[in-house]
N, C-alpha and C positions, 0 to 999 in steps of 0.2 A: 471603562474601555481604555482611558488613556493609561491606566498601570497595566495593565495587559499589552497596551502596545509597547512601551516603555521597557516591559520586563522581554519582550521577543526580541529587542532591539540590544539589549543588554547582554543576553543569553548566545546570541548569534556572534556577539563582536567579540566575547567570552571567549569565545570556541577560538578566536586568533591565539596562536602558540607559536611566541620567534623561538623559542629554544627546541622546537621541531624544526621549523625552519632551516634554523643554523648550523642543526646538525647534523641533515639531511646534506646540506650543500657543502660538509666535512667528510661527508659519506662515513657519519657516525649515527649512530640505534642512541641514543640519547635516555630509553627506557629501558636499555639494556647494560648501562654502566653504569658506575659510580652509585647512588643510592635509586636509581632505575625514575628519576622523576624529573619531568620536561619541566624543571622548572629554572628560575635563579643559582638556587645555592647549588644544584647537583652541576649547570653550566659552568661555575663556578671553576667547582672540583673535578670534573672534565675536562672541562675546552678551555678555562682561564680567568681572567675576570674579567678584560673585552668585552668576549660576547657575554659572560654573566650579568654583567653592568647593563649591553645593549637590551636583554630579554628582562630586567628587571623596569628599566624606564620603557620596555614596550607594557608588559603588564602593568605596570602603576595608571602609565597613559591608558590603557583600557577605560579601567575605572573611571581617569576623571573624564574621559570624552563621554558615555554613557551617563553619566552622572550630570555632567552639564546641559546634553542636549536634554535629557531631563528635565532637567529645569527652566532649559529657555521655552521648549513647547507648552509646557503646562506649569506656568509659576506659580497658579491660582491652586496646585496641590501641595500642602505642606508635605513636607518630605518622601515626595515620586522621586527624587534622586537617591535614595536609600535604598527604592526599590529596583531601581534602572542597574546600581550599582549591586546589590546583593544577587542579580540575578548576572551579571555579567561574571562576577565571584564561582557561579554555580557551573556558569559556561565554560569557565577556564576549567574549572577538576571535570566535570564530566560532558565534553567538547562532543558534539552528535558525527561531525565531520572526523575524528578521531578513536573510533570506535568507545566513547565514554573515557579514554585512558588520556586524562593531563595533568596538571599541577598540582598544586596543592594550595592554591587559591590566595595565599597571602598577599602579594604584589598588589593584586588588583583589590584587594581588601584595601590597603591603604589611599588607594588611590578613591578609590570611593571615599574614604574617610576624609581626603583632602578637601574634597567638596562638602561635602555635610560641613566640617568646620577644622581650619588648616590649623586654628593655632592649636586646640587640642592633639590635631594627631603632629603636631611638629613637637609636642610633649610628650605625649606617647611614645614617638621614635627615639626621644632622647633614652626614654625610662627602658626601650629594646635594644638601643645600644650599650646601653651601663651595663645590663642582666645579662647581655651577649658575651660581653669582655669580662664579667665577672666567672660567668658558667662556662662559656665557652658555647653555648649550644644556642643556634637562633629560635629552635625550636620555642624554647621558653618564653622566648619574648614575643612570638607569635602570637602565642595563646593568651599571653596578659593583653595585648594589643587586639583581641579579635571579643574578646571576654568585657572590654570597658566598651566598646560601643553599644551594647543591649541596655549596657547600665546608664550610660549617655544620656540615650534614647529613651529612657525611662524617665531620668530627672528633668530633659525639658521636652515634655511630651510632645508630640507632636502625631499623632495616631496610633493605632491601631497596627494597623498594617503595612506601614516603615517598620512599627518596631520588629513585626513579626518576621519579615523578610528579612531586617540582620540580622536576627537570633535564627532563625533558620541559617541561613549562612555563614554564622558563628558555628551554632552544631558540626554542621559537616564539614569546614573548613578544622575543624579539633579532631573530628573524628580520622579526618583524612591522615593527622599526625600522629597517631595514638603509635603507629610503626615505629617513630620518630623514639619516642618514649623508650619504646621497646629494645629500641637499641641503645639507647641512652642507657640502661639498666645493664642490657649485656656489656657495655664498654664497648659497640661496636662503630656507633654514629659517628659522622665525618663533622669534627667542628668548625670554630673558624680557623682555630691555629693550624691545622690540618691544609685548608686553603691559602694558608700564607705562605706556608711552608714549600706547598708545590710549584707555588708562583716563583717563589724563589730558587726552586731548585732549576725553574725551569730557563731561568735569566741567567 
């Protein structure tokens, strides 16, 4: 019962979306520009890095608030903030208040990761900034970053069904990017030099 309550509590604060928000009160369609997805990097390459910065610490902060309270109600469950958080992950891409159409889940992916254990994902980040500036594409570092926590979660076990609910949320947080890929191959994807670029043109 308590990962069931856990996972509705996660699932529901998910569904919070500042780069609808933000864009709604620009009187901009936010799924309608730029790479069409309410999330950080499309805020970014739209509306600037302001709000992309504000909607990327609102989704990280998703994560770790679910992820915490988590753990303060039920400490006595080893890893229910895996689940609080992988299901908060699931709220953001597929938001019930939003007709299913959000993000693409990585923000609050981290954020969850925070909690699980910060000094890991403060390495992690390092290892998706290097790949970012090397490639260009955040995509990539998404995916190595969404891909080591199943394998984490495996090496210091901790159940069952944390593990399953990151790897579930590993899947479709991948699957959500495979678009990503896809333009990656065409030459079409907006990277980072792209968003510096417009930042600058725009000063």
């Amino acid at each position: 019962m308590a990962y069931v309550l856990v996972a509705v509590i996660g699932y529901l604060v998910g569904c919070s979306n500042m780069a609808i928000y933000i864009s709604r009160h620009k009187k901009v369609d936010i799924r309608a520009v730029g790479a069409g997805n309410p999330g950080t990097a499309n805020t970014v390459l739209t509306l600037g890095w302001g709000p992309g910065i504000l909607v990327g610490l609102h989704d990280i902060s998703k994560g770790v608030i679910v992820s915490l309270i988590a753990k303060l109600l039920f400490p006595q469950y080893a890893g229910i903030a895996v689940v609080a958080g992988s299901a908060c992950v699931i709220g953001h891409i597929y938001p019930v208040f939003m007709k299913f159409r959000g993000g693409k889940g990585f923000a609050a992916y981290i954020g969850m990761w925070l909690v699980v254990d910060w000094r890991a994902t403060l390495l992690v980040l390092a290892v998706v900034v290097l790949v970012t500036l090397i490639f260009d594409y955040l995509t990539i570092g998404t995916t190595i970053t969404v891909l080591v926590l199943p394998v984490y979660l495996s090496v210091f076990f901790i159940g069952w069904l944390p593990l399953l609910a990151a790897s579930v949320a590993t899947v479709i947080v991948i699957l959500n990017h495979i678009e990503n890929y896809v333009r990656i191959y065409k030459g079409t994807e907006f990277g980072l030099s792209t968003a510096i670029k417009k930042e600058q043109r725009v000063k």
